[in-house]
C-alpha positions in Angstrom: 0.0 0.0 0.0 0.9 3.2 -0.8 1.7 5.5 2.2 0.3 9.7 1.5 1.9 12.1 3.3 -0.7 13.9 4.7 -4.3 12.8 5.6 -7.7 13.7 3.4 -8.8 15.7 6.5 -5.9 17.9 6.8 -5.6 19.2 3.0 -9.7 19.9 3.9 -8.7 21.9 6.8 -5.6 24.0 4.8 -8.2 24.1 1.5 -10.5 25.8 4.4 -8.0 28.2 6.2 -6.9 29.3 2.5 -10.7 29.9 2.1 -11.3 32.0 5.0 -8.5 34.2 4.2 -9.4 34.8 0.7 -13.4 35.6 1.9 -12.0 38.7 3.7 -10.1 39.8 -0.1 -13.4 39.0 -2.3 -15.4 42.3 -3.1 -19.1 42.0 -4.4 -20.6 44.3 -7.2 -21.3 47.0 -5.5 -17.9 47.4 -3.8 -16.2 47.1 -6.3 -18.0 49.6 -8.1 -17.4 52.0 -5.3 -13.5 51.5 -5.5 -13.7 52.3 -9.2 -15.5 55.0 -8.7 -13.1 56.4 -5.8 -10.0 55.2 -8.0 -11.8 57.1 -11.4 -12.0 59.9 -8.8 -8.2 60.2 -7.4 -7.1 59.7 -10.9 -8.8 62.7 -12.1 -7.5 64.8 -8.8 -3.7 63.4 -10.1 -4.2 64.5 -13.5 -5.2 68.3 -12.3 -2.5 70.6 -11.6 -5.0 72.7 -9.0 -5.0 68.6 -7.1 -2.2 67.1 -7.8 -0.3 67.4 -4.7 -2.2 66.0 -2.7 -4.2 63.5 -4.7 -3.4 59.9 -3.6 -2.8 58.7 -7.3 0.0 61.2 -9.4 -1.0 60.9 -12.4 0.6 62.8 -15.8 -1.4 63.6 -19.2 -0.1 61.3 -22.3 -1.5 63.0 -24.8 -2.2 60.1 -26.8 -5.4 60.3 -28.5 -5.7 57.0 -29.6 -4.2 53.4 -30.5 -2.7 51.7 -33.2 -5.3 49.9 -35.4 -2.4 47.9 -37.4 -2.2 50.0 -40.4 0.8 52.6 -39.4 3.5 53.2 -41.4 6.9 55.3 -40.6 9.6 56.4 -38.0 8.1 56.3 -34.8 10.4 57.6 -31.6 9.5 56.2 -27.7 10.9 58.3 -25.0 11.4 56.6 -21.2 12.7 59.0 -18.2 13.2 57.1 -15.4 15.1 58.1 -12.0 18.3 56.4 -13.3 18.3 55.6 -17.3 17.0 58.0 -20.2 16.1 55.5 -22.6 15.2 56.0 -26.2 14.2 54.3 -28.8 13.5 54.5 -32.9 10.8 52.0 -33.8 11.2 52.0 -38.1 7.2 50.4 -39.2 6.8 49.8 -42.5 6.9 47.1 -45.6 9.9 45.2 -47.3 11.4 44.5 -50.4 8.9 41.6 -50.5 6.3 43.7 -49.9 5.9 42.2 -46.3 4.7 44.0 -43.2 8.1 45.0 -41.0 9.3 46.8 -37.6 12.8 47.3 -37.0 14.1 48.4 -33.6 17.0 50.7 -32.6 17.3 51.5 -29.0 20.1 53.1 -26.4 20.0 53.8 -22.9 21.6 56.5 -21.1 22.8 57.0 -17.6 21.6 60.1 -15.6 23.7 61.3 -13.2 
């Protein structure tokens, strides 16, 4: 016979603890409607320059108006300012000598003092 490690009755009981301590994690529909609509709320208090100090979420504007719908063509340049590395990269979108859909990359990264 075959010896298990642990009993039936104890993986029950950890399967149970688990339980109980997830049941206190689980929101219902109307709370979690009310955090969206408190965390739609602090976003719009980070993104206004009047409430931005003291909103809870710091938020800055993108100015992107909308997204890609696969049919973009040209020299596209991503910016990334971070505390310690200036990064920036040339994304080249556009077709081949085959007539074939194509991105190349070119990226550096740069050190802030």
């Amino acid at each position: 016979m075959v010896k298990m490690p642990c009993s039936y009755s104890s993986v029950v009981d950890k399967i149970f603890t688990v339980e109980q301590i997830l049941s206190e994690f689980r929101l219902n529909k109307e709370e979690l409607k009310e955090v969206m609509k408190r965390m739609q709320c602090e976003m719009e208090r980070g993104l206004r320059v009047e409430t931005h100090e003291e909103a809870s979420v710091k938020m800055l504007p993108t100015y992107v108006c909308s997204t890609p719908e696969g049919s973009e063509v040209g020299d596209f340049l991503a910016l990334d300012l971070g505390g310690t590395n200036f990064r920036v990269m040339l994304v080249k979108v556009g077709e081949d000598d085959e007539r074939s859909f194509k991105v190349e990359t070119k990226n550096q990264m740069y050190s802030i003092p």
